[in-house]
C-alpha positions as CSV (number, residue, x, y, z in Angstrom):
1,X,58.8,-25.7,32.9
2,X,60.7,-22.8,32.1
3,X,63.2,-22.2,29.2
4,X,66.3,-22.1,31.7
5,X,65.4,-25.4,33.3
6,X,65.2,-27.1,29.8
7,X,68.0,-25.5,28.6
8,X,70.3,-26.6,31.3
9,X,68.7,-30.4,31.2
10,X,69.5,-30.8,27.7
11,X,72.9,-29.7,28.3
12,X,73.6,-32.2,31.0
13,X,72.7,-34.7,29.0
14,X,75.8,-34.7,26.6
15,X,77.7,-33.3,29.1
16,X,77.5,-36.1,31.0
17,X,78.3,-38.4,28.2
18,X,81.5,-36.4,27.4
19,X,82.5,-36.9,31.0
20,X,81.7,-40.2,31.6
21,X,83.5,-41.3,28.2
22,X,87.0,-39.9,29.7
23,X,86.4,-41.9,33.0
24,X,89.0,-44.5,33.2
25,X,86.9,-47.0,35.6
26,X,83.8,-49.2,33.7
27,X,81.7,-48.3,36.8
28,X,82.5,-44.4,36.9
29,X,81.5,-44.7,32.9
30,X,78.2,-46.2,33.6
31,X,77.8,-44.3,36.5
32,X,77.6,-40.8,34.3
33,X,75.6,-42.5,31.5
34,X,73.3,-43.0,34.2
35,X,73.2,-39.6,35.2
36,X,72.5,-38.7,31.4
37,X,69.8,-41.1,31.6
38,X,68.1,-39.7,34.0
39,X,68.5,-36.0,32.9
40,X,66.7,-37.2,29.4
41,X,63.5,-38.7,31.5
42,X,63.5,-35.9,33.3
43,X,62.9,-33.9,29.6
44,X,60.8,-37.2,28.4
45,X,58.3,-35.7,31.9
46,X,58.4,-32.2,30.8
47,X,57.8,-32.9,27.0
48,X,54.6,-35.2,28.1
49,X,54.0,-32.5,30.5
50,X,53.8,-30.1,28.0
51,X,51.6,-31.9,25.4
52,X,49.1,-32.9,28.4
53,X,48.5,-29.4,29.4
54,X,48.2,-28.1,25.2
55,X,51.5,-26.4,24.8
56,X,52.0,-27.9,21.5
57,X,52.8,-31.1,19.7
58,X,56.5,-32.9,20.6
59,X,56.0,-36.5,19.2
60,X,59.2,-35.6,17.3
61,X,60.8,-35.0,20.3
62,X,59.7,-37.7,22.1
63,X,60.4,-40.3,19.5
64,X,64.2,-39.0,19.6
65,X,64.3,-38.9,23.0
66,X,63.3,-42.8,23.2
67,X,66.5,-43.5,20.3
68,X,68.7,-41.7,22.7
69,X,67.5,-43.4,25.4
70,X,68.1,-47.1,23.6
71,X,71.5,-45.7,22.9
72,X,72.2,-44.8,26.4
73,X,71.3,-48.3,27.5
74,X,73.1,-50.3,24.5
75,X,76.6,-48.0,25.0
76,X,76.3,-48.9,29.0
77,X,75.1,-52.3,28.6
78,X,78.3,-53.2,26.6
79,X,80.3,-51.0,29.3
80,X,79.1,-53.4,31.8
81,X,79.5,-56.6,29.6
82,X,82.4,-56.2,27.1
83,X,82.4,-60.1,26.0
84,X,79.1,-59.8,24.8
């Protein structure tokens, strides 16, 4: 994976936060939390990817990635279900 490729995932992935905060509509929010989702597995691949072929060592990485990840799915969990 090259620098530019990671570079421009990990910058989707708050971006898309930011912009899906400012979305009036509950299903446009989730929608971009989503999209950030899927941008971090997309590093969580190229981190494993990297390990498997002897790059280097990421479990620090990884472990944050999951937290974000749980965070992600909490924030548009309670998007989805507000009551709860």
């Amino acid at each position: 994976m090259s620098g530019k490729k990671h570079m421009n995932l990990s910058y989707s992935i708050p971006a898309n936060i930011s912009e899906g905060f400012k979305k009036r509509g509950n299903l446009d929010k989730v929608r971009f939390m989503n999209i950030a989702q899927g941008s971090l597995e997309e590093c969580r691949y190229y981190l494993i990817l990297t390990n498997d072929l002897g790059y280097g060592k990421n479990s620090e990485l990884l472990f944050q990635i999951e937290e974000v990840s749980k965070l992600l799915e909490a924030y548009s969990g309670s998007i989805l279900t507000p009551d709860s």
